[in-house]
PDB file of N, CA, C and O in Angstrom:
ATOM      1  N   UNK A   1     -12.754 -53.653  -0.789  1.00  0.00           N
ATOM      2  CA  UNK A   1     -12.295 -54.833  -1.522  1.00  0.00           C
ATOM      3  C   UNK A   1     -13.386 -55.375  -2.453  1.00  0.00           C
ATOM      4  O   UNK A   1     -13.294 -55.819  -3.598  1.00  0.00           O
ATOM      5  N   UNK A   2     -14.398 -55.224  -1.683  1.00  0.00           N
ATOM      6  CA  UNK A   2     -15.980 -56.439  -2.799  1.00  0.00           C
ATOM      7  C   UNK A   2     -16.056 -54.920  -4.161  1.00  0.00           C
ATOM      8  O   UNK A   2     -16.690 -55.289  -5.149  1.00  0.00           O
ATOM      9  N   UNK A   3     -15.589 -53.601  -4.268  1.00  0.00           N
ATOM     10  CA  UNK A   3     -15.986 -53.163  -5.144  1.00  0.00           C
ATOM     11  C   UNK A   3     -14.426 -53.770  -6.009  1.00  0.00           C
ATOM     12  O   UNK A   3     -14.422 -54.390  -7.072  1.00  0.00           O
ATOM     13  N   UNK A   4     -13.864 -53.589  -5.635  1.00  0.00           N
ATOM     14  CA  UNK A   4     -12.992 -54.026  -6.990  1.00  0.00           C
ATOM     15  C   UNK A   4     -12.706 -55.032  -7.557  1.00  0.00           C
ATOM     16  O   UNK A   4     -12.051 -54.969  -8.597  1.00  0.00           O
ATOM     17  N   UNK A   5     -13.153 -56.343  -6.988  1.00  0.00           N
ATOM     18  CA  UNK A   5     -13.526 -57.248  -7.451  1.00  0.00           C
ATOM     19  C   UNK A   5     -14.794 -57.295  -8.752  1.00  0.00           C
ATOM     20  O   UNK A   5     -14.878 -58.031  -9.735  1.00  0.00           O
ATOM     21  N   UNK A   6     -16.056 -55.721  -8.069  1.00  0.00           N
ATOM     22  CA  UNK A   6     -16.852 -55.965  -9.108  1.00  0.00           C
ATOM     23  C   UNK A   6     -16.772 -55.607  -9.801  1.00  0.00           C
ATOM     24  O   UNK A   6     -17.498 -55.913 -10.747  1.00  0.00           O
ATOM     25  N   UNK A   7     -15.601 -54.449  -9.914  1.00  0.00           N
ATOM     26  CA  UNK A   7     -15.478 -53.472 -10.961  1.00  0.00           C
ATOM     27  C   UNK A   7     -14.585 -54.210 -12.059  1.00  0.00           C
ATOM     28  O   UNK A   7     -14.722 -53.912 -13.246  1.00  0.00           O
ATOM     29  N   UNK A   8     -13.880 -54.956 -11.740  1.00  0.00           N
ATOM     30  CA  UNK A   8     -12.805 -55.970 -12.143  1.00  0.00           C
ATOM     31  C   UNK A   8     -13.773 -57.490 -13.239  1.00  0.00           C
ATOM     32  O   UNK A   8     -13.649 -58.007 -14.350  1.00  0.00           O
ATOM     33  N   UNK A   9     -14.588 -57.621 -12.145  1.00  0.00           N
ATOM     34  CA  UNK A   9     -15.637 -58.442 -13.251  1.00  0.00           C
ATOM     35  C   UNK A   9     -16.609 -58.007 -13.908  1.00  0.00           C
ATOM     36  O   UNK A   9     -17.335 -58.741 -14.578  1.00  0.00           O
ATOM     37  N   UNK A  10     -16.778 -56.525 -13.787  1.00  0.00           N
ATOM     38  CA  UNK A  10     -17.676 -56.179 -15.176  1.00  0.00           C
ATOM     39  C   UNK A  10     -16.336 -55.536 -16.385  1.00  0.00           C
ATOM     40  O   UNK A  10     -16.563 -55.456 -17.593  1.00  0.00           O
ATOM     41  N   UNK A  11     -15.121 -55.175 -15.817  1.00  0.00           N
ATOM     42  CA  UNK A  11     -14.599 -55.188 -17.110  1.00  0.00           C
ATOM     43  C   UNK A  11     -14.163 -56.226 -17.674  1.00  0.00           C
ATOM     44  O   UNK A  11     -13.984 -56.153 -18.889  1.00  0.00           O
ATOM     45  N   UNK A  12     -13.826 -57.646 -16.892  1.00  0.00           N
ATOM     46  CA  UNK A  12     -14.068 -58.908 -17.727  1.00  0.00           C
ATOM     47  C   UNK A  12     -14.911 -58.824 -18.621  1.00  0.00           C
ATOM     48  O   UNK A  12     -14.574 -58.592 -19.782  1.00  0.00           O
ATOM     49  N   UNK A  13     -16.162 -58.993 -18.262  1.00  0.00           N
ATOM     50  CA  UNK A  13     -17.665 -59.367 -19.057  1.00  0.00           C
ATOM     51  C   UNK A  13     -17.918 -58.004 -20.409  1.00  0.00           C
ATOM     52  O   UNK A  13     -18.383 -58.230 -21.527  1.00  0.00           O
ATOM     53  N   UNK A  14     -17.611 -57.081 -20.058  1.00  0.00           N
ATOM     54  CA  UNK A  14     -17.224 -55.606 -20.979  1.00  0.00           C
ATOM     55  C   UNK A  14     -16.007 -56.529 -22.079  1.00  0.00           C
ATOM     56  O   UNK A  14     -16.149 -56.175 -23.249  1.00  0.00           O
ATOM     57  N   UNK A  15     -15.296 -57.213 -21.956  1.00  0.00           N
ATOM     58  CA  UNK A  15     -13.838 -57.643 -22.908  1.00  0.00           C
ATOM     59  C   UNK A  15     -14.612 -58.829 -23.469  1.00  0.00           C
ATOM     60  O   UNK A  15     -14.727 -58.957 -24.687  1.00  0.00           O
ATOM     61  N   UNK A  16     -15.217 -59.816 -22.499  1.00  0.00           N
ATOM     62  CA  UNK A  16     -15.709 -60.697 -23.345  1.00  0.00           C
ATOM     63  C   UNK A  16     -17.080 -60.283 -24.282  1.00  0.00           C
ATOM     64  O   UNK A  16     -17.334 -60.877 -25.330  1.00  0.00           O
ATOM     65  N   UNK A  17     -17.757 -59.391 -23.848  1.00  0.00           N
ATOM     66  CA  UNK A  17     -19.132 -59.222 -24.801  1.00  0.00           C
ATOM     67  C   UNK A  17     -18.400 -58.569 -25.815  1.00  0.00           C
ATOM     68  O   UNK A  17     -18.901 -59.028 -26.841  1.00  0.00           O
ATOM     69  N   UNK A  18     -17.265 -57.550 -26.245  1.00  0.00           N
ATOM     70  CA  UNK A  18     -16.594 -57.074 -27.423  1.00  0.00           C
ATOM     71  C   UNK A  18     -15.598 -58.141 -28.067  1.00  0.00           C
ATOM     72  O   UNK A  18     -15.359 -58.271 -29.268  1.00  0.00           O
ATOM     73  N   UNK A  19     -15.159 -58.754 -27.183  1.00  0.00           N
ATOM     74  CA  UNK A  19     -15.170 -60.362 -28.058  1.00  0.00           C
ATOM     75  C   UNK A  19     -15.829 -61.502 -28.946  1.00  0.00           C
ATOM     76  O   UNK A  19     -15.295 -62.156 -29.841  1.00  0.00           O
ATOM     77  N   UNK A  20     -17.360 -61.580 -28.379  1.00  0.00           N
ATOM     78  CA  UNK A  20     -18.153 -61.979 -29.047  1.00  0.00           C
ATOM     79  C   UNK A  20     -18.743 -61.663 -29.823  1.00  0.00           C
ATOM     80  O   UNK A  20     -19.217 -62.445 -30.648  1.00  0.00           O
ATOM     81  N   UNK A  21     -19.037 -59.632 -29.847  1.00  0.00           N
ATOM     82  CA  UNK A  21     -19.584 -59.225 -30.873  1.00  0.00           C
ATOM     83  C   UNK A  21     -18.451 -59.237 -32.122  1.00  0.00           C
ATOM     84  O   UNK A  21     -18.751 -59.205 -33.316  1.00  0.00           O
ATOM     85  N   UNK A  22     -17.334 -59.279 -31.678  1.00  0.00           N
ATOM     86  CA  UNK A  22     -16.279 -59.074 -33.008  1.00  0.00           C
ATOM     87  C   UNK A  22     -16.029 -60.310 -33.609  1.00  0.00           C
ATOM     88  O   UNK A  22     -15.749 -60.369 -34.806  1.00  0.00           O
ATOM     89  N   UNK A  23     -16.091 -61.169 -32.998  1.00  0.00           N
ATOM     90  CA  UNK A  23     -16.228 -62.467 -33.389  1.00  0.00           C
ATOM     91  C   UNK A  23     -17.794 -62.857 -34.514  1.00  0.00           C
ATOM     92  O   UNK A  23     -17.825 -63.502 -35.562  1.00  0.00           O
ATOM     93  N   UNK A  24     -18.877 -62.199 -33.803  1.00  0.00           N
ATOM     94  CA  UNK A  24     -20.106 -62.584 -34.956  1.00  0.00           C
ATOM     95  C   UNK A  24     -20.188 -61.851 -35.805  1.00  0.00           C
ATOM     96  O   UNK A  24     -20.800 -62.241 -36.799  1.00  0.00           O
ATOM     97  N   UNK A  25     -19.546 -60.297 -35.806  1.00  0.00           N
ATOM     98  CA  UNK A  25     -19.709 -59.680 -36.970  1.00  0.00           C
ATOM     99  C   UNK A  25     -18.603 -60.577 -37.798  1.00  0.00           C
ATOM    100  O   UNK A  25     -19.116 -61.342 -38.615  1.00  0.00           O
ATOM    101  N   UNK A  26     -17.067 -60.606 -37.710  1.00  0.00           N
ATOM    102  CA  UNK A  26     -16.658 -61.136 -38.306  1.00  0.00           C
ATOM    103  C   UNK A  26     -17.303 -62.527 -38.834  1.00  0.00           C
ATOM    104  O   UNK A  26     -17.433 -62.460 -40.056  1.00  0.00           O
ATOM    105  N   UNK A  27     -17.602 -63.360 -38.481  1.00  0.00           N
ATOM    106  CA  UNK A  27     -18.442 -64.443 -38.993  1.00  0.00           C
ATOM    107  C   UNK A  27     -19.119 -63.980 -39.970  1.00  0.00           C
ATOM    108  O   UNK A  27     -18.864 -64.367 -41.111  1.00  0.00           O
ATOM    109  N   UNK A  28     -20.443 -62.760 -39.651  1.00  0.00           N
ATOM    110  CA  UNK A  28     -21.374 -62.407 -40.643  1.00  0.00           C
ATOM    111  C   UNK A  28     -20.759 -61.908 -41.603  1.00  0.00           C
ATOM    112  O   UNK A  28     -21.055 -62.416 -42.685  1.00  0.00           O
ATOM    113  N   UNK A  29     -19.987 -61.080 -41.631  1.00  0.00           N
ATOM    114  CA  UNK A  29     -19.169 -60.882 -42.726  1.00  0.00           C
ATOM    115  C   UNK A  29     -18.857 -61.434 -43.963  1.00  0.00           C
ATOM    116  O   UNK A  29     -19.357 -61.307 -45.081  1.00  0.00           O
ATOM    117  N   UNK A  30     -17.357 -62.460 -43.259  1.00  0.00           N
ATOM    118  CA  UNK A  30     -17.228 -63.752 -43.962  1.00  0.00           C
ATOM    119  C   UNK A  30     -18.369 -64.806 -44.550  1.00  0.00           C
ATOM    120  O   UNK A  30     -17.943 -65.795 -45.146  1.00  0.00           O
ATOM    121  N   UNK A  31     -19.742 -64.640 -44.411  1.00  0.00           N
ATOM    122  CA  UNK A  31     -20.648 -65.496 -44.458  1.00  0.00           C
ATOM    123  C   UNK A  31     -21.006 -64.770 -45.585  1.00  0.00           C
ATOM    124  O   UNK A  31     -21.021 -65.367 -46.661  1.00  0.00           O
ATOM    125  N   UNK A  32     -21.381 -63.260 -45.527  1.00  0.00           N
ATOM    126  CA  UNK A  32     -21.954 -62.878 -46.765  1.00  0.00           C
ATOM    127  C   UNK A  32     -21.313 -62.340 -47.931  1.00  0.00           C
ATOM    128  O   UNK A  32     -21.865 -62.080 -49.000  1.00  0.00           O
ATOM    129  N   UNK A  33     -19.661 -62.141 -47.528  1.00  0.00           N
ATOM    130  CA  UNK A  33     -19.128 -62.530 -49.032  1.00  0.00           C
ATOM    131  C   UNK A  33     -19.132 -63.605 -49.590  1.00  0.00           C
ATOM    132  O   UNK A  33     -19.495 -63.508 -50.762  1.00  0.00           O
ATOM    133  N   UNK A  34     -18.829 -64.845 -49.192  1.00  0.00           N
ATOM    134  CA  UNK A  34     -18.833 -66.095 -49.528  1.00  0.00           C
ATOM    135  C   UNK A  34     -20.496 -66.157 -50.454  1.00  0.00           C
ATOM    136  O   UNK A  34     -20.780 -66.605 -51.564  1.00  0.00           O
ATOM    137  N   UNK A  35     -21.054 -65.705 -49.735  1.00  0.00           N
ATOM    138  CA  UNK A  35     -22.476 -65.606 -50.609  1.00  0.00           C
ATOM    139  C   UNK A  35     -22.720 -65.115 -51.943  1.00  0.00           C
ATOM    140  O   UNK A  35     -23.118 -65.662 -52.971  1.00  0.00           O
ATOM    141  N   UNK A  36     -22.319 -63.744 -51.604  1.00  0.00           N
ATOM    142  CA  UNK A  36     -22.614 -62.631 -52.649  1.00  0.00           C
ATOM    143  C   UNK A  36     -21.484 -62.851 -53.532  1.00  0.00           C
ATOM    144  O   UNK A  36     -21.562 -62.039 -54.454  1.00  0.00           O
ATOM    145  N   UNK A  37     -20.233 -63.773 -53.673  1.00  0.00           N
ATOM    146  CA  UNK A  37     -18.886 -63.290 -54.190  1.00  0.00           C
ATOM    147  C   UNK A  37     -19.205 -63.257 -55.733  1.00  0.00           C
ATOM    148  O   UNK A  37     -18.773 -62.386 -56.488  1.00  0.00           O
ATOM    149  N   UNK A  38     -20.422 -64.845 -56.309  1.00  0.00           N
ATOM    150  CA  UNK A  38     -20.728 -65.139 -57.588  1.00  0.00           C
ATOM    151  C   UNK A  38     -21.691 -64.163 -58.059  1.00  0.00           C
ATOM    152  O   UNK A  38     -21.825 -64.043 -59.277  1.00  0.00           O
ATOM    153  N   UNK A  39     -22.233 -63.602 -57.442  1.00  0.00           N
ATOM    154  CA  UNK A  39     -23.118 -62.092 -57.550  1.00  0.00           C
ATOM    155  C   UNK A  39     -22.419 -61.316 -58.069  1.00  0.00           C
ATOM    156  O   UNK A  39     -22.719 -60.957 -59.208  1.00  0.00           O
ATOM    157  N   UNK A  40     -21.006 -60.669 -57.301  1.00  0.00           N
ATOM    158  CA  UNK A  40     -20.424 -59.676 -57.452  1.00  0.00           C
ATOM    159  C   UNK A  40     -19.582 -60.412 -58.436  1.00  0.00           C
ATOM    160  O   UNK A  40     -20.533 -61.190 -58.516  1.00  0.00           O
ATOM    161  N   UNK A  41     -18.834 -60.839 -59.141  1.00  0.00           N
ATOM    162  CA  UNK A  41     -18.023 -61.274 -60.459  1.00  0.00           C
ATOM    163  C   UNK A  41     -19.330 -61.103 -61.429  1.00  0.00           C
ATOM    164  O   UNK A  41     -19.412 -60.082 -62.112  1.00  0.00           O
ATOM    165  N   UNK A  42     -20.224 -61.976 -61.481  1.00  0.00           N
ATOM    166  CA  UNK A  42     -21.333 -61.352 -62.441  1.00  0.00           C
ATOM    167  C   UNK A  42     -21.331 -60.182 -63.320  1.00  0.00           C
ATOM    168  O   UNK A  42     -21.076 -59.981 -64.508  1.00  0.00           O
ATOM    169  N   UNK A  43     -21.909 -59.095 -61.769  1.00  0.00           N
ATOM    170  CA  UNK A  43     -21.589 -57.468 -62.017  1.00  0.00           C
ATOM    171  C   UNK A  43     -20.533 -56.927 -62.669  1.00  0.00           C
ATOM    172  O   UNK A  43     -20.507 -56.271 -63.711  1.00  0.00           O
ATOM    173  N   UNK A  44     -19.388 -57.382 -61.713  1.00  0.00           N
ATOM    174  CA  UNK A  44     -18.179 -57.053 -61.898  1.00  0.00           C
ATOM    175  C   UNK A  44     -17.776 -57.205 -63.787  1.00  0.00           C
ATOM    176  O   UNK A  44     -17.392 -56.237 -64.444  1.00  0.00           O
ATOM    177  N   UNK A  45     -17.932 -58.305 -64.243  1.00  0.00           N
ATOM    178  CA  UNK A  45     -18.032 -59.173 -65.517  1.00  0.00           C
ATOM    179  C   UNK A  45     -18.773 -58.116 -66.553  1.00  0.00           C
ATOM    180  O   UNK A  45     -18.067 -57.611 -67.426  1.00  0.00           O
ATOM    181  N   UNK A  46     -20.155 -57.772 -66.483  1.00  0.00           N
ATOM    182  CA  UNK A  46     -20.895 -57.027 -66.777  1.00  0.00           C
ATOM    183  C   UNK A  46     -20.647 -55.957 -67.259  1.00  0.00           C
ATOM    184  O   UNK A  46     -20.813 -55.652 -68.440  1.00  0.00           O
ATOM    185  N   UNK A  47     -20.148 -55.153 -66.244  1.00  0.00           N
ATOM    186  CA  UNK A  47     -19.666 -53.826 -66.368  1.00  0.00           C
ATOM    187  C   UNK A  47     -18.581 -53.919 -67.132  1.00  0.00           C
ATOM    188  O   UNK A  47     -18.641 -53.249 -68.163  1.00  0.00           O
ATOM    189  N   UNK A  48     -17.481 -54.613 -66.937  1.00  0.00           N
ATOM    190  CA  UNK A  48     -15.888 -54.941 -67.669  1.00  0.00           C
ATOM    191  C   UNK A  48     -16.539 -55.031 -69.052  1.00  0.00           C
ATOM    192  O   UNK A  48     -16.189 -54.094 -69.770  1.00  0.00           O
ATOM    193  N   UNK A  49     -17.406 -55.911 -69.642  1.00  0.00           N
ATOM    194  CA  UNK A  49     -17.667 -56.051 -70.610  1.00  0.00           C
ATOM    195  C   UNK A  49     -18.337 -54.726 -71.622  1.00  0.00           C
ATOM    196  O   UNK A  49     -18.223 -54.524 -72.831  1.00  0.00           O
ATOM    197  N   UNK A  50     -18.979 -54.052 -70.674  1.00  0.00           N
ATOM    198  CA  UNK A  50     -19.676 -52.874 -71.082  1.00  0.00           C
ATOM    199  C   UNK A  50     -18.772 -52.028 -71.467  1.00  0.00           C
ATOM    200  O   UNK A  50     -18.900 -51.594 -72.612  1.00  0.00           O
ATOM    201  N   UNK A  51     -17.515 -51.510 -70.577  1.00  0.00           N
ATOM    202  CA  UNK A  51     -16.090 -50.684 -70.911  1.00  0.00           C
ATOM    203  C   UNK A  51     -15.519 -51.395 -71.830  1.00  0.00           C
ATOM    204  O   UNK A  51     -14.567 -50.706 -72.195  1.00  0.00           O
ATOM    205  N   UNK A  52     -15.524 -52.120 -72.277  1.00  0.00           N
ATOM    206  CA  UNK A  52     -14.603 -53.205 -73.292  1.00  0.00           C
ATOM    207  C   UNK A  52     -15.085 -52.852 -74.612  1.00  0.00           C
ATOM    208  O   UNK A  52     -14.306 -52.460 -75.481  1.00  0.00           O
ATOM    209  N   UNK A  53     -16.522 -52.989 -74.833  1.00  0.00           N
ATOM    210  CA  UNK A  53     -17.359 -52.690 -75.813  1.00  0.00           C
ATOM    211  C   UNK A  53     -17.817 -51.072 -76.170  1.00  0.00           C
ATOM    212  O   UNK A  53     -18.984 -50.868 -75.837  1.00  0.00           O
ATOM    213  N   UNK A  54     -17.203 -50.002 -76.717  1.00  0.00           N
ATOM    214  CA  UNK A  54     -17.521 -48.658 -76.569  1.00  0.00           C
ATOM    215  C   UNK A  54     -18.891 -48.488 -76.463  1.00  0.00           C
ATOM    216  O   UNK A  54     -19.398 -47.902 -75.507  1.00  0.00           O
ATOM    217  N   UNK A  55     -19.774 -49.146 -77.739  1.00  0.00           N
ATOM    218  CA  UNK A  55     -20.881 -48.742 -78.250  1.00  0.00           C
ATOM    219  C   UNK A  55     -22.109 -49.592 -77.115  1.00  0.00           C
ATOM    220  O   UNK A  55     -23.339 -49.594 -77.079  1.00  0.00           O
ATOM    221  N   UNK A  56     -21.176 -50.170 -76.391  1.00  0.00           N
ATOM    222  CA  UNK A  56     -22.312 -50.736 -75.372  1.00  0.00           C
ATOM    223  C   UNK A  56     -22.973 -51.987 -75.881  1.00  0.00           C
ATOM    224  O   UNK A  56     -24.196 -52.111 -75.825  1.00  0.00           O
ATOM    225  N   UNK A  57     -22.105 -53.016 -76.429  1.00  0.00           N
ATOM    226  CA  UNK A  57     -23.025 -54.046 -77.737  1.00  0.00           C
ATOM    227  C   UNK A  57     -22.099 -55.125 -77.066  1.00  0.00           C
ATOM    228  O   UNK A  57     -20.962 -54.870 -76.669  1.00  0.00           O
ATOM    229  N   UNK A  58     -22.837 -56.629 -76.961  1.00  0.00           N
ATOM    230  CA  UNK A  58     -22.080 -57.576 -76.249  1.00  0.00           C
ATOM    231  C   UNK A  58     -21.254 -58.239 -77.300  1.00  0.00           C
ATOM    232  O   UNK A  58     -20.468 -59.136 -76.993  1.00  0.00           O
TER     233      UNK A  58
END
């Protein structure tokens, strides 16, 4: 009986630690697009403009 109880609460603690890690990556994630997003339109902008222009001239 005491093993399946323990076996039972390390796959709890196994569900919650892949909970929490999916939870902070998602966070980090969301954190560093929100960051980078005016970065990446910049680029994004940049380049569009470069294809727009054949000769490469702003």
């Amino acid at each position: 009986m005491n093993n399946i109880n323990i076996a039972e609460l390390l796959m709890n603690i196994n569900e919650i630690k892949l909970i929490v890690i999916s939870a902070f990556v998602l966070a980090l994630v969301s954190l560093l697009v929100i960051l980078f997003k005016p970065v990446l339109k910049d680029i994004l902008h940049i380049f569009i403009s470069k294809f727009k222009n054949k000769d490469g001239k702003d």
